[in-house]
N, C-alpha and C positions, 0 to 999 in steps of 0.2 A: 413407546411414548405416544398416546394420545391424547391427541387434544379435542374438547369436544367443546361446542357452543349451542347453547339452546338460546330459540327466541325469546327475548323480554315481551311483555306489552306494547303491544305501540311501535316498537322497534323495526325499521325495514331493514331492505336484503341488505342495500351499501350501507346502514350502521352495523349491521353485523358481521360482514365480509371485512368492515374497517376495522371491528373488535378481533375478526378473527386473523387477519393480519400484525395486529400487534401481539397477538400471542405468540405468534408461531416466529415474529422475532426476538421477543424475550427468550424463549426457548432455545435460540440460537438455531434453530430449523434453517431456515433462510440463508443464513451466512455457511452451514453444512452442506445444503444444498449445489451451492455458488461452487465450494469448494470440492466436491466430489463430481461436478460435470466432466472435467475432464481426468484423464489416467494422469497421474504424477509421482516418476519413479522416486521409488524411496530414498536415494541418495539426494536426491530436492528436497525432499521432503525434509531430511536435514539437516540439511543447507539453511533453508529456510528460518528451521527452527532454531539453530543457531546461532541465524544473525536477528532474529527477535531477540534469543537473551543476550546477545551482545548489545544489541541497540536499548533494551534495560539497564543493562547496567551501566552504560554511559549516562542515560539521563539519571538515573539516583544519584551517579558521582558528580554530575556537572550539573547543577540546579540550573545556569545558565546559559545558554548555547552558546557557539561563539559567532561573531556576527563575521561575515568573508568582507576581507579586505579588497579594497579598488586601487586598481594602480590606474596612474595619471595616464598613461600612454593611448590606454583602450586597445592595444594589443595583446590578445591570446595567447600569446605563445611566449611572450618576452623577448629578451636581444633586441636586435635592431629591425626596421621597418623598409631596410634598402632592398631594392629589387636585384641583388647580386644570385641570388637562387640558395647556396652554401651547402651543398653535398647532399641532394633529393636521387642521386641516383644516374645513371651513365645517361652523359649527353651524346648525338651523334654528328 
């Protein structure tokens, strides 16, 4: 895959290094690049790709997200807010 750019009339380096930049992201160069920098074993790989078509086909089935509901408390965790501890593990 090459890409080649020749100068226009008129045209300088940073209009052309800016044309030649959006080529080479059309192409998807850029985003290959990003994505081959580092080694990434094949069972990530998919992993990965798996939960893209998973996360596809969610959005085709659910045109609308669901919006997270708020609880009144502002506590994380639910239950109660008492300083009792409730089984974190051997006290001494």
């Amino acid at each position: 895959m090459a890409i080649r750019i020749k100068s226009r009339q008129g045209e300088s380096v940073n209009q052309m290094l800016r044309r030649f930049k959006k080529l080479c992201e059309k192409e998807g160069l850029t985003k290959d690049v990003k994505r081959k920098q580092y080694f990434e074993k094949p069972s990530e790989r998919r992993r990965r790709a798996a939960r893209k078509s998973a996360a596809r086909v969610v959005r085709m089935n659910d045109p609308q997200p669901p919006t997270p509901s708020r609880t009144s408390s502002g506590n994380s965790r639910g239950g109660s807010s008492g300083g009792s501890g409730g089984g974190g593990g051997k006290r001494f």
